[in-house]
C-alpha positions in Angstrom: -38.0 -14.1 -24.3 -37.3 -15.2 -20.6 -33.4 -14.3 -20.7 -31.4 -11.6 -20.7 -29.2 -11.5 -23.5 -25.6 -9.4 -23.6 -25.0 -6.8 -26.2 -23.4 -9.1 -28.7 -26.8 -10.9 -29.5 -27.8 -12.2 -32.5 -31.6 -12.3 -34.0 -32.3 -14.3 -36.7 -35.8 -15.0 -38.2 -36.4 -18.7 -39.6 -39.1 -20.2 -42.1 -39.4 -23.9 -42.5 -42.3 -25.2 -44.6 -42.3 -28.7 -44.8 -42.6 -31.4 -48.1 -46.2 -31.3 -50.8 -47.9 -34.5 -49.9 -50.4 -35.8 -51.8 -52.8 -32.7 -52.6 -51.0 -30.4 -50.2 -48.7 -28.1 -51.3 -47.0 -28.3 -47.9 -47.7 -30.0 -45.0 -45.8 -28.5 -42.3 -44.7 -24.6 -42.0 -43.0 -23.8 -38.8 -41.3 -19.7 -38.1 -40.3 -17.5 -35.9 -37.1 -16.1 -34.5 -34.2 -17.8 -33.0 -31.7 -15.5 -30.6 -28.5 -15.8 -28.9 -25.4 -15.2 -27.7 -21.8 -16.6 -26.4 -22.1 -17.1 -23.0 -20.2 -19.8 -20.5 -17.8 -19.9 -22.5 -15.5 -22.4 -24.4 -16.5 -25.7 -22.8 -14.9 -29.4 -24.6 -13.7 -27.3 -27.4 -16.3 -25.1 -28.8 -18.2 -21.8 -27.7 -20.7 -22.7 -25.5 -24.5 -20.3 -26.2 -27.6 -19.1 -24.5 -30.8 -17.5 -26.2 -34.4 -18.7 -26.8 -36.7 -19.2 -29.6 -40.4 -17.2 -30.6 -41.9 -19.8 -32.7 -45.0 -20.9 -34.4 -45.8 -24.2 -35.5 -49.3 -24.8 -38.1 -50.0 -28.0 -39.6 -51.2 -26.9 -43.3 -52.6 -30.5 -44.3 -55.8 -31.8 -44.1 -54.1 -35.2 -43.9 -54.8 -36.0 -39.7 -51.2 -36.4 -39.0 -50.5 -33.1 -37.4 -47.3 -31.2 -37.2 -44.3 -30.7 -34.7 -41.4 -28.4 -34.3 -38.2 -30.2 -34.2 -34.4 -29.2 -32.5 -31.2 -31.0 -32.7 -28.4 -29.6 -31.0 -25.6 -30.5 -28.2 -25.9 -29.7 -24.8 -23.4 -29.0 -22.3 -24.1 -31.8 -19.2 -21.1 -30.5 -17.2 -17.9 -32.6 -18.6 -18.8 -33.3 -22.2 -21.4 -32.8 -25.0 -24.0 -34.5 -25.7 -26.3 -34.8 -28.9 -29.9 -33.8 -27.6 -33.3 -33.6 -29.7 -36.7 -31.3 -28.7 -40.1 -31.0 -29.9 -41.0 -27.8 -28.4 -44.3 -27.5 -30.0 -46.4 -30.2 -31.2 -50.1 -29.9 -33.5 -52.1 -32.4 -33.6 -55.7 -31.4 -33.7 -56.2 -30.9 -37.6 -55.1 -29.0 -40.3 -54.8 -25.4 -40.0 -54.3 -25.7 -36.6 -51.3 -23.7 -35.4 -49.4 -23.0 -31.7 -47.2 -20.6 -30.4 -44.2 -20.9 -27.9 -41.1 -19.5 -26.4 -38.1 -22.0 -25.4 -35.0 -21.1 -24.0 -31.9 -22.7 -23.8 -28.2 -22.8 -22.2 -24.6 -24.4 -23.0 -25.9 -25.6 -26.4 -24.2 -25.3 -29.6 -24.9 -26.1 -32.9 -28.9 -25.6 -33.3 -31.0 -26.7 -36.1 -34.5 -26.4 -36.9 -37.2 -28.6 -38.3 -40.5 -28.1 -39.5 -41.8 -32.6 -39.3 -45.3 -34.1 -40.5 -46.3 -36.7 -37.2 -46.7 -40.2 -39.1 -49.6 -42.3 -38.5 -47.6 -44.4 -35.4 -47.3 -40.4 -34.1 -43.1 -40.2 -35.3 -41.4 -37.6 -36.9 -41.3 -37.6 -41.1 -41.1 -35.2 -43.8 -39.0 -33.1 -42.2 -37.7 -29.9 -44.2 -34.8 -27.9 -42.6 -35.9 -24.2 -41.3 -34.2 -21.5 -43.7 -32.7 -18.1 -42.5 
């Protein structure tokens, strides 16, 4: 992790494997673990937090879609918030492929986590909601 968290941290490990499809049992599996803390304050109403993520992404499926790692969340831009996606880490070169990352964030609140198959036009679908 590339921040330096206060003593009221919280570390939570996350699994997300994503939706059978066709022959695969699953097609996505995105872990890791997902830290942080109340920092900045309370900005437009609700706690504002800091932290960072350690997380693998593999695509499981032989089906040549690939897999990606998806966040929703709000950021903080200064005077309001505002609903932000990421795709931290995206796999695309073939089933059993996996990658590895650390993200950090600031003046976000209300993270969630996705495992997604990549469609064939290269969106996200099949997305299963990571469990902790």
């Amino acid at each position: 992790m590339a921040f330096s968290a206060s003593a009221s941290a919280v570390t939570l490990n996350f699994n997300a494997n994503g939706p059978a499809d066709g022959s695969c049992t699953i097609t996505t599996k995105g872990w890791g673990s997902y830290t942080y803390y109340a920092n900045g304050g309370v900005k437009g109403g609700y706690q504002a937090y800091a932290g960072g993520f350690d997380v693998t992404e593999r695509d499981t499926c032989s089906d040549g879609y690939g897999a990606v790692l998806h966040l929703t969340y709000y950021k903080w831009n200064g005077s309001s918030w505002v609903y932000t996606t990421a795709d931290p880490i995206k796999v695309t070169t073939g089933a059993g492929t996996q990658a590895s990352r650390s993200w950090t964030f600031e003046d976000v609140r209300d993270v969630k986590i996705y495992s997604c198959r990549i469609n064939s036009a290269g969106g996200l679908s099949s997305c299963a909601s990571a469990a902790f």
